[in-house]
LUMLUM-775818 format. One line per field, with one value per residue (C-alpha): x, y, z; residue in one letter. Coordinates in Angstrom, 3 decimals. Layout:
# LUMLUM-775818
u: [X,...]
v: [Y,...]
w: [Z,...]
type: [A,...]
//
This chain:
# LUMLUM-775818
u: [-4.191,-1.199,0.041,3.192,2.968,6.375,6.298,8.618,6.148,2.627,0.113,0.531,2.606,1.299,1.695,-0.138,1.282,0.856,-2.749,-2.738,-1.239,-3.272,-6.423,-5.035,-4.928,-7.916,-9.358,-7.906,-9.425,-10.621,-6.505,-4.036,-1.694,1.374,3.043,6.786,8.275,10.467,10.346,11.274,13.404,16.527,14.079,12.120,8.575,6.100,2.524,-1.084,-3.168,-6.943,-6.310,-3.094,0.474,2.980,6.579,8.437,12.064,15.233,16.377,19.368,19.622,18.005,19.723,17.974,14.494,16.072,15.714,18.913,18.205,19.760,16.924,14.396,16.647,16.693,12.651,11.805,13.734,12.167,8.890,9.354,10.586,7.970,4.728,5.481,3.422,1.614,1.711,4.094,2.875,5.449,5.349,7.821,10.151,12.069,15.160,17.008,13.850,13.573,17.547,16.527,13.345,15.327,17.305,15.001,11.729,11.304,10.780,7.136,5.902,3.650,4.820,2.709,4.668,3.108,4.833,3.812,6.746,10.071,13.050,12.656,14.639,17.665,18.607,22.948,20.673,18.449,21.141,22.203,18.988,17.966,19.438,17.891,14.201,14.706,14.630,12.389,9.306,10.613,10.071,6.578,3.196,1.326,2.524,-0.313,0.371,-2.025,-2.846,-2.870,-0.997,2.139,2.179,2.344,5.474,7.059,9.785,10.360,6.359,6.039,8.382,6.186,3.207,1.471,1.890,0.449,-3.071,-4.382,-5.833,-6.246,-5.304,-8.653,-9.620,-11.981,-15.347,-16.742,-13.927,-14.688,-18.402,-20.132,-22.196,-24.336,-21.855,-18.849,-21.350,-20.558,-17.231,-16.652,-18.498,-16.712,-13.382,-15.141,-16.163,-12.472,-11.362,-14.230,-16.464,-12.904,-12.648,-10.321,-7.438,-6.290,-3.332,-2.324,1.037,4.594,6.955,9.322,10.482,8.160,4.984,5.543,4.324,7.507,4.817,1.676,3.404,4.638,1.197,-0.438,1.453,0.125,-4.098,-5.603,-8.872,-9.953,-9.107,-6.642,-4.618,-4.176,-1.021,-1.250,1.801,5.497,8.462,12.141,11.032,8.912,10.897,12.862,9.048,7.671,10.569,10.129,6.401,5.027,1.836,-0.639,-3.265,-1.341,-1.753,0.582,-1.875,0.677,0.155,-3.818,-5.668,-7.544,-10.714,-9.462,-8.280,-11.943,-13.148,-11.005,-11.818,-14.680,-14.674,-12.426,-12.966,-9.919,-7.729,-4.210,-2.359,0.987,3.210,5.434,7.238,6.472,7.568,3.780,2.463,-1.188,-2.524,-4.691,-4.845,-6.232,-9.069,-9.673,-10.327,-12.395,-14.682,-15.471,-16.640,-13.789,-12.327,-8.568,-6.183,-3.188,0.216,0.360,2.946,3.734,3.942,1.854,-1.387,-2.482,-4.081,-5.588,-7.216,-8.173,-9.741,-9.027,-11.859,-14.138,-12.732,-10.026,-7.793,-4.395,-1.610,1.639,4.171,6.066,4.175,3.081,1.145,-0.896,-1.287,-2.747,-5.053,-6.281,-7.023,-8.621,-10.739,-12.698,-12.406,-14.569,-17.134,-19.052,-20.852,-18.124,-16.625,-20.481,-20.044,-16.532,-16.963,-20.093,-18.496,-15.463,-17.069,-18.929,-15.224,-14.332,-17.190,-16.898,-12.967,-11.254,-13.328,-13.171,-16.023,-15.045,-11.315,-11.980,-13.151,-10.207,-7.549,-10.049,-9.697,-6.112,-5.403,-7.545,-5.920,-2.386,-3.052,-3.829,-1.075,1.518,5.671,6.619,8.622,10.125,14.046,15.772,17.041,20.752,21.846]
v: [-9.730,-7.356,-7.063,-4.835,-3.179,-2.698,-0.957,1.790,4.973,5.489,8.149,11.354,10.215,9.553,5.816,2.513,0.558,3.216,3.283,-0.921,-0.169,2.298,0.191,-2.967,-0.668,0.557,-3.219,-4.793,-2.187,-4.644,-5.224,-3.540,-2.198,-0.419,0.663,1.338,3.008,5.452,8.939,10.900,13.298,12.757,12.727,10.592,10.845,9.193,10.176,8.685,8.266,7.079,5.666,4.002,4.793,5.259,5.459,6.955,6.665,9.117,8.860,10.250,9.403,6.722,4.405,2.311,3.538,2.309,4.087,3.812,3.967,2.781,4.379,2.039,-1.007,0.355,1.212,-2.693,-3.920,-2.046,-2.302,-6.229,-6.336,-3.492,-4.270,-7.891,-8.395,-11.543,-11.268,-9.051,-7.248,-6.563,-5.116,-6.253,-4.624,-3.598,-5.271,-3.459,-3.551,-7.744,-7.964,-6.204,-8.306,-11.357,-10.305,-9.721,-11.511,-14.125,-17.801,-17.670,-14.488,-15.254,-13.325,-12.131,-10.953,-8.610,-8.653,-5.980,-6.689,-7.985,-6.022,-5.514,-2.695,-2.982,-6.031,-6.370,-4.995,-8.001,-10.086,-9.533,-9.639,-12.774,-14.975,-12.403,-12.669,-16.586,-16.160,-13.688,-15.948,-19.007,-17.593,-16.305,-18.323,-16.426,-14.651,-12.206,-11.835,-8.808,-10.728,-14.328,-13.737,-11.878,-14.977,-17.138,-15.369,-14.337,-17.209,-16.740,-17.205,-20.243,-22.243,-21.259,-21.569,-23.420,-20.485,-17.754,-16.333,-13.987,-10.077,-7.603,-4.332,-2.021,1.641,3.332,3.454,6.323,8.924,8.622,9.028,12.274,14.419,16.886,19.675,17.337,16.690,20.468,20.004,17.498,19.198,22.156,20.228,18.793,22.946,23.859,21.537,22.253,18.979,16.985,13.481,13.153,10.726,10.441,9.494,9.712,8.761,9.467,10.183,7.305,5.000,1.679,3.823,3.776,7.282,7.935,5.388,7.413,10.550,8.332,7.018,10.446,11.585,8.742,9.151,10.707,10.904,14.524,14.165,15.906,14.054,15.192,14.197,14.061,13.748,14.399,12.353,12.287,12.209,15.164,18.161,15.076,14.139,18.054,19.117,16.288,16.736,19.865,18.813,21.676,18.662,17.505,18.881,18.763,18.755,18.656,17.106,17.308,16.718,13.949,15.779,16.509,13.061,12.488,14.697,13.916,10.230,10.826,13.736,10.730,8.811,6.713,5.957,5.449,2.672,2.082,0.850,-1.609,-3.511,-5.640,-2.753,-2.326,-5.162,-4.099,-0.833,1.212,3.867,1.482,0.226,3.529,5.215,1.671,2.660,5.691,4.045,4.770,2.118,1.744,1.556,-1.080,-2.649,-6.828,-6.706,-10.090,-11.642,-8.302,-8.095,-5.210,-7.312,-9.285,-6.199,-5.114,-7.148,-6.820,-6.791,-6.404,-3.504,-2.727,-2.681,-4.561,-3.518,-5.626,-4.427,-1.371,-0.832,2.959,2.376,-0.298,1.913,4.771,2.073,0.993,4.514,5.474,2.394,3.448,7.055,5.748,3.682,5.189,2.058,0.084,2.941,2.204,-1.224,-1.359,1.315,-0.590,-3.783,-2.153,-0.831,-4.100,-5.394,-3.904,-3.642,-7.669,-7.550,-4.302,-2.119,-1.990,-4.299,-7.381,-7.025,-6.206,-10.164,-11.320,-9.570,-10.394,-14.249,-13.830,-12.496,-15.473,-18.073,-16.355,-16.705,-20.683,-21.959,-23.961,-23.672,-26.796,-26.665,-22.638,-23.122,-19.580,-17.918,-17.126,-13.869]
w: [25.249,24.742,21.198,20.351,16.797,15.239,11.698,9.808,10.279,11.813,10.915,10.593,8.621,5.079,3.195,2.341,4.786,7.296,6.703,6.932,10.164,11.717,10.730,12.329,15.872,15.609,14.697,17.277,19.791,22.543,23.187,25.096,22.508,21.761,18.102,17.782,15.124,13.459,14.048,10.519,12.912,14.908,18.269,19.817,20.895,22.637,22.197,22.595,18.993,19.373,23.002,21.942,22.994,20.341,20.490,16.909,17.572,16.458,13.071,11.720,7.837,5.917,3.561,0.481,1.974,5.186,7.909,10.405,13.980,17.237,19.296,17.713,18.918,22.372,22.219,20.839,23.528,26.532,25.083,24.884,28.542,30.456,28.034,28.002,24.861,24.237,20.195,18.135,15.094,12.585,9.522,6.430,4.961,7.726,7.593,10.666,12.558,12.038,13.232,16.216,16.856,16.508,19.162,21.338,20.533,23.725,23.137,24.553,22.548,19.391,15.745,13.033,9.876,7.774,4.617,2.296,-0.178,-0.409,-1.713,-4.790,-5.942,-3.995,-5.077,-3.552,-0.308,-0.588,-0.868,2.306,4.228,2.797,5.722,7.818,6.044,6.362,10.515,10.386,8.933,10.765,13.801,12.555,13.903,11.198,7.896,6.411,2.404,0.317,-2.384,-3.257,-6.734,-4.242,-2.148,-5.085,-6.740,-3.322,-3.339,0.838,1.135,-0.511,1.001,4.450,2.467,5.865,7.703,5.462,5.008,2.684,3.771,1.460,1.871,2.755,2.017,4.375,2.347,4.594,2.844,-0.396,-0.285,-1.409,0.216,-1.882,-1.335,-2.438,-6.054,-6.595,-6.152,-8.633,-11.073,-10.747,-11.694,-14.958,-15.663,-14.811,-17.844,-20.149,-19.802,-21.553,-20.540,-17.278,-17.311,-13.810,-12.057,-7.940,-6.425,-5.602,-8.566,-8.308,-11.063,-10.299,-10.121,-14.339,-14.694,-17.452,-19.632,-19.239,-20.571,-23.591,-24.173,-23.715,-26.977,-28.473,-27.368,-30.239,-28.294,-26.474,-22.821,-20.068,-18.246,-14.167,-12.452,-8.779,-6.362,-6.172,-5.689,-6.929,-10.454,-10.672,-12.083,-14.668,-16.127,-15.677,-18.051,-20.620,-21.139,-23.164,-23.846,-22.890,-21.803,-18.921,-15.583,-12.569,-9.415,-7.161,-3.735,-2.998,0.268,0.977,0.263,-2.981,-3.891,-3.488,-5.491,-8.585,-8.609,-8.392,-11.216,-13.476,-16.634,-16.390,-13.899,-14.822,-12.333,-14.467,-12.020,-13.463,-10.926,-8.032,-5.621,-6.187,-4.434,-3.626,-5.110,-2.891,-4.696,-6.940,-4.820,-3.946,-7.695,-8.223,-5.267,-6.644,-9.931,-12.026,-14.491,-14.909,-17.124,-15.864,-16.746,-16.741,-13.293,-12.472,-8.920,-8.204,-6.559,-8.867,-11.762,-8.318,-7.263,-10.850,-13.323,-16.778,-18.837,-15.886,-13.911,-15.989,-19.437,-19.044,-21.264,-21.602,-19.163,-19.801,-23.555,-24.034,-27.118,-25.412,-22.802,-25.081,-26.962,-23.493,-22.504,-25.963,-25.672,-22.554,-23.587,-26.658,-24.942,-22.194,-21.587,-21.085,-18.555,-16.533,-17.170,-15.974,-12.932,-11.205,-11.440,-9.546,-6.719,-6.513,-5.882,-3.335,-1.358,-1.612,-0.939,0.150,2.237,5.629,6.469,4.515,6.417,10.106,11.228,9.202,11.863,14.859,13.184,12.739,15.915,17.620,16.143,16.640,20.557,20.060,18.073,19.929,19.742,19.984,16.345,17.569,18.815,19.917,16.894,17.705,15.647]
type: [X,X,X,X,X,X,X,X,X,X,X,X,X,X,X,X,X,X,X,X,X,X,X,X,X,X,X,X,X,X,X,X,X,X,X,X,X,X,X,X,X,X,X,X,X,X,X,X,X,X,X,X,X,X,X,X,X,X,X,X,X,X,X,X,X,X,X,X,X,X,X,X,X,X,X,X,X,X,X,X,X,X,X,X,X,X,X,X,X,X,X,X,X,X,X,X,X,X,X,X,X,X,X,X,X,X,X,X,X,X,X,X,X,X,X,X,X,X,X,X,X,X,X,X,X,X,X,X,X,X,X,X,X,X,X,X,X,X,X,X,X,X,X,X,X,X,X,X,X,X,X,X,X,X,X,X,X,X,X,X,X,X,X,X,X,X,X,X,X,X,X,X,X,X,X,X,X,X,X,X,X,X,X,X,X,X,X,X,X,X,X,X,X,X,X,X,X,X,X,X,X,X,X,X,X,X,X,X,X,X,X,X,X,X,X,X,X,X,X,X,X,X,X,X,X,X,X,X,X,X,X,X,X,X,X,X,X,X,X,X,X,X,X,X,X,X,X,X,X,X,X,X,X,X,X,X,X,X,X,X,X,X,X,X,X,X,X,X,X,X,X,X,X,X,X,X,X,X,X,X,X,X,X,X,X,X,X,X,X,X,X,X,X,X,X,X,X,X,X,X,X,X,X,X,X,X,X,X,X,X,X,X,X,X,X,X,X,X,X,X,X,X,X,X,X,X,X,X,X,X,X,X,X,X,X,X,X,X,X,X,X,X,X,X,X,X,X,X,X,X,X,X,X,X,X,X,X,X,X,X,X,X,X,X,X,X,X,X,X,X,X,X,X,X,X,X,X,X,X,X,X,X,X]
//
């Protein structure tokens, strides 16, 4: 079977939905395949990743986390009429990419909608791509949703609630184990901060990621710990200059070895996102593989408190509440018990939900009965 791939960015390039992307390719192995996307350079490329061709089309600018593109058009369009696909991939959001699939998706070709999240942020934006979003899953045999809590709340899933199954997001278990020379690494980051208690956060500096909140609480922990701020984003230099305290620690961006090492080297892992931007949380499942409890916000319509449990992987604080936040860190700083308690029960997780192994037959299954759905109820979609 041929199955076309259509997303925003592909690895190299870094991002959760990136990495859901590259695992679905490499899943669905057995298949001729093909991934478009954007480039995040005014060229286009073509290139072969793990036996799979991959086409990143020219962009000039981006726009609302947008990018603008009339390369990718052209590329979706070819693609469609030389690779003849039997089943179309696509990941949501993408609303320019879904007006140019709707114009040239053909009546007999099968679609899968991904939909990682809606718009949430831009909200005059989402406004205007509603009608659009509307087609979109219409036309869709098959809509995958992260979590079931996000398919609940999502107002455009519900009302094609017959259409939608559930797969978690997944983490790749094999990069986040330890081999005896990674043990001396993480012990040398617990000597570099004196044997202190490590509060630990990963992720880009951008409002919804609620990292403004952790610096509140920290003023707020009377408890001995550092906390070790991983990352960079828009916000960085804004929080930098409004936090003093000598315990907190800008990381930085940090490989992916390293990101191993400090969950692994954690007490705590701090997830205060506080909007439903944050949809999944891998970062999440990853710290929890690595046997770290975490500290989260109540986000609702998310699939973080899905991922996390509180009071069995995790302490949930009401939304947006620092001091919470600082009694739910102080709590598990406290109790090293309840940190054991708390950390085996989250790897337990996701080995049972988010690793690679309990994902990989769910796309194979997805994928199967994709090919035998009929479309008798499809008409054209005129744009």
């Amino acid at each position: 079977m041929k199955i076309l791939h259509i997303g925003k960015y592909y690895p190299p390039i870094e991002g959760g939905i990136e990495a859901v992307s590259h695992f679905i390719v490499q899943t669905l192995e057995e298949h001729d395949q093909l991934v478009i996307t954007f480039n995040d350079r005014n060229a286009t490329i073509k290139e072969t990743i793990g036996g799979v061709d991959v086409i990143r089309a020219s962009s000039a600018l981006t726009v609302a986390s947008q990018p603008i593109s009339l390369s990718y058009g052209v590329e979706i369009i070819k693609a469609i009429r030389s690779f003849n696909p039997d089943v179309i991939y696509f990941h949501y959001p993408n609303p320019l990419g879904a007006l140019y699939l709707l114009m040239a998706i053909p009546h007999h070709c099968r679609l899968i909608v991904h939909w990682h999240s809606y718009i949430v942020a831009q909200r005059i934006l989402h406004r205007f791509v509603m009608p659009l979003e509307s087609r979109l899953l219409r036309r869709a045999q098959s809509i995958v949703a992260t979590s079931p809590r996000y398919a609940e709340a999502s107002r455009p899933l519900r009302h094609n609630s017959h259409k939608v199954s559930v797969i978690p997001c997944s983490i790749d278990e094999a990069l986040f184990e330890l081999s005896p020379s990674d043990h001396q690494q993480v012990e040398e980051i617990k000597h570099r901060y004196e044997g202190v208690p490590i509060v630990y956060f990963i992720g880009r500096h951008v409002e919804y990621k609620g990292l403004q909140y952790l610096l509140q609480a920290e003023r707020m922990i009377p408890d001995e710990c550092v906390i070790l701020i991983a990352g960079h984003g828009p916000l960085t230099r804004r929080l930098q200059e409004s936090c003093t305290s000598p315990r907190v620690h800008w990381l930085g961006r940090i490989s992916e070895q390293e990101m191993k090492y400090y969950y692994h080297a954690a007490d705590v892992f701090a997830f205060p996102s506080i909007t439903r931007n944050e949809a999944f949380g891998v970062a999440l499942a990853e710290s929890m593989y690595c046997g770290c409890p975490s500290v989260t916000f109540t986000v609702n319509g998310s699939g973080v408190n899905w991922v996390s449990i509180d009071g069995e992987t995790a302490l949930e604080s009401p939304n947006g509440d620092p001091e919470a936040l600082a009694r739910a860190i102080s709590s598990l700083l406290r109790d090293p018990s309840l940190r054991t308690r708390m950390g085996q029960n989250a790897v337990t997780r996701v080995k049972n939900f988010f690793s690679k192994h309990a994902t990989r037959d769910k796309y194979r299954q997805l994928i199967s009965e994709c090919q035998s759905r009929t479309f008798s109820d499809i008409k054209p979609l005129q744009i």
